[in-house]
N, C-alpha and C positions, 0 to 999 in steps of 0.2 A: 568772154563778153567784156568788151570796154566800159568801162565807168567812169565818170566823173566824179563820185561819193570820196574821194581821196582830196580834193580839191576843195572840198564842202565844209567848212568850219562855221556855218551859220549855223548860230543858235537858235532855238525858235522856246523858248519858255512856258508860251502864253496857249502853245498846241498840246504839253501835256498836261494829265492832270498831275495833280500837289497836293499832296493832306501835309497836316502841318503837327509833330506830335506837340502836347504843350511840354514844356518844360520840364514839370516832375515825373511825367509818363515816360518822357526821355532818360532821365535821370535814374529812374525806377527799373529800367530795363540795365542798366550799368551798374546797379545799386545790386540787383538780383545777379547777376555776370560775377560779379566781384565774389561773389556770398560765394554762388557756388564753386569757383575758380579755387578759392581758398580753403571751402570744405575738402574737395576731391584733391588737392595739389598739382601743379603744371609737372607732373612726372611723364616720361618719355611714354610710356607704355597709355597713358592714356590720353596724350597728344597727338600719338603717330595718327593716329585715324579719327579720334571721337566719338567713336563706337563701342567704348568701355562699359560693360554693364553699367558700371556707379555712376560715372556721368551723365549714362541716359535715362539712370533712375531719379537723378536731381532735374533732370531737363522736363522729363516727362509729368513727375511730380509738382513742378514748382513755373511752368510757364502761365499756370492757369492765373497764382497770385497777380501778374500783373495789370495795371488798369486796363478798364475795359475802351478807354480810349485809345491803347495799344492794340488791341483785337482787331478795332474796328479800322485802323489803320491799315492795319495786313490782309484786308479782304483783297479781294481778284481788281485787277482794274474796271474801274467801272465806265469807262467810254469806247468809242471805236478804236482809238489811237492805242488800246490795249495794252497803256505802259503806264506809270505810275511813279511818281519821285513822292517818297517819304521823309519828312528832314524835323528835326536834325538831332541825331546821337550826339552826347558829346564826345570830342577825341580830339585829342592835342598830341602838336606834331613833336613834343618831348617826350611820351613815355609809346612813341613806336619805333625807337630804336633808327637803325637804316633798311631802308626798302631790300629784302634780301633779293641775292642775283638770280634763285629759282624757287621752285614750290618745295622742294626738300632742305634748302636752309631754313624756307620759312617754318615748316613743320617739325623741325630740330630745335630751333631759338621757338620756339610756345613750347616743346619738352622739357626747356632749361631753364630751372628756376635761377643761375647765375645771369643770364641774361638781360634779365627786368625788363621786359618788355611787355607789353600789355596785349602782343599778339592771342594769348591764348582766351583771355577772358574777354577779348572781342570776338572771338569763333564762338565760345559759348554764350554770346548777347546774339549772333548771328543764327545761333542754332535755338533760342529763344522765340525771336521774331518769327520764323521762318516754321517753328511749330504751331505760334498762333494762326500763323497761313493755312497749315496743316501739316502732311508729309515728309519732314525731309530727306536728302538721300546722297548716295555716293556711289561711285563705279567701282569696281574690284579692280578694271585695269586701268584707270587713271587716277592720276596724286595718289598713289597707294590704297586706296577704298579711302580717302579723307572726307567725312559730311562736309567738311567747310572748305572750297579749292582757295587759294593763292593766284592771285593773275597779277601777274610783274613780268613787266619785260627781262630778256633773256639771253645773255649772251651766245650768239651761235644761231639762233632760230628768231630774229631779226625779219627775215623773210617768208614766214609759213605762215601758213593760214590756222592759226590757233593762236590761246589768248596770251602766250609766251612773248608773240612778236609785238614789232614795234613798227620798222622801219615801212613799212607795207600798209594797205587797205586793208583789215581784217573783212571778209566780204559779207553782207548782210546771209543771216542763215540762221536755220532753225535749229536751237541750242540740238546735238545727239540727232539731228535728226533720223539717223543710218536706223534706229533703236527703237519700236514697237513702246517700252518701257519710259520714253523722254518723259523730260518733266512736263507740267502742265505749267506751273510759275518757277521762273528763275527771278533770284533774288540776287543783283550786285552790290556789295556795302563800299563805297568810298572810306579810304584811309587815310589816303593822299594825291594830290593831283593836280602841282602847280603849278601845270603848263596849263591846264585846262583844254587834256584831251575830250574830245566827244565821241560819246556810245549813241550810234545811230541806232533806229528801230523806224519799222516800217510794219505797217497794218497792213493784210490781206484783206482788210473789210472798209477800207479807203482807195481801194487802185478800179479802176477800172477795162471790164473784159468783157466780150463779146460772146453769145452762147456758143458758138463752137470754140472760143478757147477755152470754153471753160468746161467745155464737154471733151477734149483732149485733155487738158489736165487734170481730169477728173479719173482718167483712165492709169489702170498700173502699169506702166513702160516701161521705167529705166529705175535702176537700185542707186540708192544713197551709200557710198562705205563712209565707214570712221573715219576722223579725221586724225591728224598723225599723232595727237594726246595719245591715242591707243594702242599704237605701235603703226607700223606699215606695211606688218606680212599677212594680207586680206586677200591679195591679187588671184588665189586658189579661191577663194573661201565662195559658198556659196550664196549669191548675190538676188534676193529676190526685187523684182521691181514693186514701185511702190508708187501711189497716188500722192502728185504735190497738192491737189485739191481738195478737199472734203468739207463736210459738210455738219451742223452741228443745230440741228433743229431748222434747219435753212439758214444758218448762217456760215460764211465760209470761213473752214478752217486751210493751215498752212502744214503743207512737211518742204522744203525747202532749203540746199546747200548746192549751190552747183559749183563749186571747187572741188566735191567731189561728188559729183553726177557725171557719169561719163556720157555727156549730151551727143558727142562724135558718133554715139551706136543706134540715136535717135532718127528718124526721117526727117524732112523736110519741114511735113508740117507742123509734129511736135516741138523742132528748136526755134520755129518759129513765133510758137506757141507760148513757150518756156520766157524768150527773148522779150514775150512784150510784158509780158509778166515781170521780169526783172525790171524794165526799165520801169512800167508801174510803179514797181516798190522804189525804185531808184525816187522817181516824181514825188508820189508822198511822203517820204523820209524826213522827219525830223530825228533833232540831234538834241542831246543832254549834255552836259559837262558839268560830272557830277563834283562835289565839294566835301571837302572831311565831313563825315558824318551822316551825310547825303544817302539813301537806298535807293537803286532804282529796280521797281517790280513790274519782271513783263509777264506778260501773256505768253505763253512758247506756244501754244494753238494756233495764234493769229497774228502773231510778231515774229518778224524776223531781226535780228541784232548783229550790229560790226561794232568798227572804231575806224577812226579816221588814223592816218598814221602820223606817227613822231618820232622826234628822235630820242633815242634813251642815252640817259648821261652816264650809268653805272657808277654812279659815286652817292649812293646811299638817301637820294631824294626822289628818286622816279617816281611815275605811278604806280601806286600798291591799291587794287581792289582784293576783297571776300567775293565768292559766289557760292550759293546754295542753290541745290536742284530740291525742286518742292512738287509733290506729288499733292493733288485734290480729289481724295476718294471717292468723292459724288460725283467727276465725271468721269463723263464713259466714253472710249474711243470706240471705230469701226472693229466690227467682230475680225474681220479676215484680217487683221493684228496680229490675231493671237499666233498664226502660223508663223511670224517670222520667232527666227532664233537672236538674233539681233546681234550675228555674227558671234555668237558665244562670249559678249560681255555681260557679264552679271550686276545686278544692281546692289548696295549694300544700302539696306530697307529696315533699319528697327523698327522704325514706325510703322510700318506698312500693317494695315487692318484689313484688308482688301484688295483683290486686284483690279484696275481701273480699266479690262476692256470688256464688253460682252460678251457672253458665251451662248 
C-alpha cells in the first residue's frame, strides 16, 4: 500500500489532547525514581529486565505516594484522537550519557553503576507512571522480557518495520497487534529528540466507513504475525485470522498492522476493504514530536502508531524514546481472543490481577 505518511512532517499540536503535570508532581515522580534507584542499586541482575522482586516491591509499594495530580494525568485518553501528550518530566541532555546503538547497550549501561547514567532511574519513573495508569508489562521474547523497552535507532535495521529503524516509514499499526494479550495504553517517554522526529497516530473512531466495509472488517480473515522484534521463524506457526474491526460498547475498536497481514491471500473485496481503511487512517493522522521529557499516551484499542523517517547519525545524539506496554484490568476484549495462542509469546505480567478478555 503506497503512503505518503513518509512525506508528512506537519505537526498538528492543537489536535491532541495535553495535560500539563505542574512542576512539583514532575519533580516528585524523579524525586521517588531516585529514592528508589538508590535503595535497590543499578545492579545488572536487576536492570536486565526490571522484573526483580525488590524493584517491584518499591514500585508497587511506593507509586501510590505520588500526587494525586500524577494519577489523574495517566488516566486513558480522554478524546477521539485517543492519544495524549503529558509533559513535562524533567531530564537534561547531560546526565543521559549517549543514545546507545541498541536495546542491549542500553539495558547494560542502567546495569552499570560506572556508567552514571540516569538510564535506570528513568525506567523506574517510567515504571512509576505507567502503574498509576495501571498494568505494566513485557514480552519474554522481545528486549529480553524488559517492562521498560529502548527505541533507538539501529545500525543494520535502518530499513524494518520496527521501532529499531530509522531510514523508513515506520507504518501506522497496532502496537503487538499479532497478540490476543496487546496492551490497552502504550506509554512512549521522550529522552531525546533533536531532529524533531514525529510519532504519527491515527484514530479508528475519526475515519470514515461505509456499512459493508465495516461489515467486512468486522469479519476474521486474515492473521496478523509478529513483527521481526520477535524473531522471524513464524512462517510454520499456526496463524489464526483475526478481526481488524471491533467493537467496544458500539464504539469502534482497531487490531491493525498490514506489513504483516498477508492481505495477497485476501479477495477482492477485503483489500479493498482494508485499502480504504488505511487511507482513512492515512487522512486523519496527526503527528507529535515529542520533546525531553514529553510522554506520549495512546490508546492501542483505537490508535494506530508509526514515525515518519530520518536519518540517524550514530554518534551518541539520535533519538532515544522508553516505551511501556500497559495493561487496564477493567477492560475487556472480545471473548473468541482467548483462543489465540499468540503464536507462543508470553507476556511478563507482575502486575497482572486479572485477565482482561471474557470468558
Amino acid at each position: 500500500m503506497k503512503s505518503v505518511l513518509s512525506e508528512r512532517q506537519t505537526l498538528h499540536p492543537s489536535d491532541i489532547e495535553r495535560r500539563d503535570l505542574p512542576e512539583p508532581a514532575a519533580r516528585a515522580v524523579r524525586h521517588l525514581a531516585c529514592e528508589i534507584a538508590v535503595t535497590v542499586g543499578a545492579r545488572p541482575e536487576i536492570a536486565a529486565t526490571l522484573s526483580h522482586p525488590i524493584l517491584l516491591h518499591h514500585i508497587d509499594a511506593e507509586y501510590g505516594r505520588l500526587p494525586d495530580t500524577v494519577h489523574e494525568a495517566m488516566r486513558p485518553p480522554a478524546t477521539d484522537a485517543g492519544a495524549t501528550v503529558i509533559r513535562t518530566l524533567p531530564v537534561t541532555d547531560d546526565e543521559l550519557g549517549a543514545t546507545p546503538h541498541d536495546w542491549r547497550e542500553a539495558a547494560a549501561r542502567a546495569g552499570d553503576r560506572a556508567q552514571r547514567s540516569a538510564s535506570f532511574e528513568l525506567d523506574i519513573a517510567m515504571l512509576l507512571l505507567a502503574r498509576c495508569a495501571g498494568e505494566p508489562f513485557g514480552w519474554e521474547g522481545q528486549q529480553g522480557g524488559r517492562l521498560v523497552n529502548n527505541i533507538v535507532p539501529t545500525p543494520g535495521h535502518e530499513h524494518e518495520q520496527s521501532g529499531a529503524s530509522s531510514t523508513t516509514l515506520l507504518s501506522p499499526h497496532t502496537e503487538d497487534a499479532f497478540h490476543p494479550d496487546r496492551a490497552n495504553l502504550l506509554m512512549l517517554g521522550c529522552l531525546r529528540n533533536p531532529e524533531r522526529v514525529g510519532t504519527t497516530v491515527s484514530s479508528v473512531r475519526r475515519v470514515e466507513l461505509d456499512a459493508a466495509q465495516r461489515e467486512t472488517l468486522s469479519r476474521a480473515l486474515l492473521p496478523i504475525l509478529p513483527d521481526v522484534s520477535y524473531g522471524t521463524a513464524f512462517g510454520d506457526a499456526l496463524a489464526p485470522p483475526v478481526a481488524a474491526l471491533g467493537s467496544d460498547e458500539g464504539n469502534l475498536t482497531l487490531r491493525f498492522d498490514p506489513a504483516y497481514t498477508p492481505l495477497d491471500s485476501a479477495d477482492l473485496e477485503f483489500r479493498s476493504a482494508y485499502g480504504h481503511l488505511a487511507a482513512e487512517l492515512e487522512r486523519v493522522c496527526i503527528t507529535a514530536a515529542l520533546a525531553p521529557g514529553e510522554l506520549l499516551l495512546v490508546d492501542n484499542d483505537v490508535v494506530v502508531h508509526g514515525r515518519v523517517p530520518f536519518t540517524p547519525r550514530y554518534d551518541g545524539t539520535d533519538r532515544w524514546l522508553k516505551r511501556v506496554n500497559i495493561r487496564l484490568p477493567q477492560r475487556r476484549r472480545d471473548a473468541s481472543e482467548a483462543a489465540e495462542n499468540g503464536y507462543g509469546q508470553r507476556v511478563v505480567a507482575p502486575f497482572r490481577t486479572s485477565r482482561g478478555i471474557d470468558t
